[in-house]
N, C-alpha and C positions, 0 to 999 in steps of 0.2 A: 804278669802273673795274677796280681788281684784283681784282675778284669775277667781273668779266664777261669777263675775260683769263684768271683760273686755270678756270673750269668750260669755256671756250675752248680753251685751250692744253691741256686733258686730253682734250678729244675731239679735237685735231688727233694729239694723242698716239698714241690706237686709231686713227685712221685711218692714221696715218705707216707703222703696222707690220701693215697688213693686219685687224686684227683686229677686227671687227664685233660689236658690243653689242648686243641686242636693246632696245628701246624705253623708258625712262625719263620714268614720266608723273607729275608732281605734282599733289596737289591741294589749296588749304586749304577748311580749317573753320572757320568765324567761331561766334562765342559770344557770347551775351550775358551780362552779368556779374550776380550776383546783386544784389540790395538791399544784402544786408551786405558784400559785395565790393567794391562801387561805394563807400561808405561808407566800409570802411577804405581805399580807396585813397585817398580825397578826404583825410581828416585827415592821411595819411603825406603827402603835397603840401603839403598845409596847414601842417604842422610844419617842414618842409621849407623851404618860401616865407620864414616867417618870420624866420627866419636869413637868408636871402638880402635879404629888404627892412630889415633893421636896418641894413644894412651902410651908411656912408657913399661917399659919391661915389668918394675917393682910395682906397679900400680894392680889394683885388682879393681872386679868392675863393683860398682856399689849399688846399692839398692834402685836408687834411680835409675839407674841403665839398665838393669834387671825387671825393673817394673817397665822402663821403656821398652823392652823388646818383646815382652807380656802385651801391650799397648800398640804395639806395629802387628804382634799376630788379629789381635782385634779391628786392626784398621785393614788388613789385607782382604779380610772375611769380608767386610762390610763394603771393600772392592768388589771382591766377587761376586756380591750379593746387586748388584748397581749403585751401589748409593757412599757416600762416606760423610761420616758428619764432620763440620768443621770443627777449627778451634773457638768460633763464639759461637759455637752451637747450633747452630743450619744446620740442613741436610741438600749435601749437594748428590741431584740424581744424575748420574750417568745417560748420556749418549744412546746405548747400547746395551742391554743386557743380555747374554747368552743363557743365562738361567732361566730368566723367564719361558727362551725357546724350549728349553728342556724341560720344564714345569708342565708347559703344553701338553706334549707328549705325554708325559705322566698321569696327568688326568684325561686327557683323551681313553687312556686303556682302562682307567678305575671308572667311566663310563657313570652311570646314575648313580650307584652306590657313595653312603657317605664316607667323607673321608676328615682329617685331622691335618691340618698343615702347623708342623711346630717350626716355629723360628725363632733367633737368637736374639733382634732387635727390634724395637718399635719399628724404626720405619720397615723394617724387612714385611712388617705385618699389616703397616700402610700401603705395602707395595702388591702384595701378597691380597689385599683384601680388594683394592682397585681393580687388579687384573679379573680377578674371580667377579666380582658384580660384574664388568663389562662385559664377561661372557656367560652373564642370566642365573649364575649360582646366588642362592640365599645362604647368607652367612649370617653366624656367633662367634663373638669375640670372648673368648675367656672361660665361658661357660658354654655347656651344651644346652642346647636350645632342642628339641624334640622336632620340631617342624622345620627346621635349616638343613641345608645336607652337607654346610662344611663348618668347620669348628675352626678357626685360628686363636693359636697362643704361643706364649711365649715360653721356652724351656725355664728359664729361671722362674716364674709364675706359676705353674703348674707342671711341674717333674715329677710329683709326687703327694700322694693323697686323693687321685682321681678315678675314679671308676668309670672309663669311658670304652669299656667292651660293644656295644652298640655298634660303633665303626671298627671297618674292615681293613680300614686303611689310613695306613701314617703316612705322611710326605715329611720330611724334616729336610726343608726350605736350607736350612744351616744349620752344623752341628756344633755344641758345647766344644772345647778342651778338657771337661770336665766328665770322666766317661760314666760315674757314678748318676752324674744326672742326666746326661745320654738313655744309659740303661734304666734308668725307673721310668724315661719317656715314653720309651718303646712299651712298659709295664703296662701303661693307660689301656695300652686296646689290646695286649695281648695277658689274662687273667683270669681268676676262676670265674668263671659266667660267659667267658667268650665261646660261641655255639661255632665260629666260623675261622676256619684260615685267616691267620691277620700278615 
């Protein structure tokens, strides 16, 4: 309900004060996950579970294990994404990533125009920024750069406080749990100054 009241309450916002946005259209992308994706997700569950069904009846789950399944939704994402970081802090890249295929696609249809890719993780934005140089885009990290046509960053870095109506287009590579910074993400390009369909 507070999701569907703050995206609500922001357009009653533009309208209270005259000020007319042009068209904000979403779309998603569904993926199928790899063999080895779908795998390592199953044993993080697996391992997961396990601790959960040891526990006796009177026993309740405690922070740790609450923070730990907080922590498995974080490592799923970073599946999905190709990559997972270790426990001494690597970054182990995947085999395979399906996203990438679907990323493809995506920017093949937003064609020359710039565009915004937000993602959740550093590497996602190592991965994110590789792909893109290898197929001739010039890129900015963090900031927009006037002469680049993609902008990469990260949602917790920049969700809010940015005036980047310029682009036409958001790609969010991964999304928060957190949908208040989700929604001020989408904010960047679609605000008072944006002339075009975002």
């Amino acid at each position: 309900i507070s999701a569907i009241l703050a995206e609500n309450l922001h357009r009653l916002d533009y309208e209270s004060t005259g000020i007319e946005l042009p068209e904000e259209v979403s779309l998603r992308h569904y993926i199928q996950l790899s063999t080895e994706q779908v795998k390592m997700i199953r044993e993080l569950l697996h391992e997961w579970t396990l601790t959960l069904v040891n526990k006796t009846d009177d026993q309740k789950l405690d922070s740790w294990e609450l923070s730990s399944a907080s922590s498995i939704m974080q490592k799923e994402a970073q599946i999905a994404s190709g990559f997972v970081y270790t426990p001494d802090g690597d970054t182990k890249w995947l085999n395979y990533n399906p996203k990438l295929q679907c990323f493809q696609g995506v920017i093949e249809e937003i064609g020359s125009e710039k565009f915004i890719v937000w993602c959740m993780f550093k590497a996602e934005v190592v991965l994110v920024q590789k792909f893109l140089e290898d197929k001739g885009y010039t890129i900015s990290l963090h900031e927009e750069e006037e002469d680049k046509q993609v902008l990469i960053t990260t949602i917790p870095k920049n969700y809010q406080g940015r005036n980047w109506q310029t682009f036409r287009h958001a790609i969010f590579f991964s999304i928060t749990s957190n949908y208040e910074h989700y929604f001020q993400s989408k904010g960047r390009t679609h605000r008072q100054g944006s002339k075009h369909p975002t």
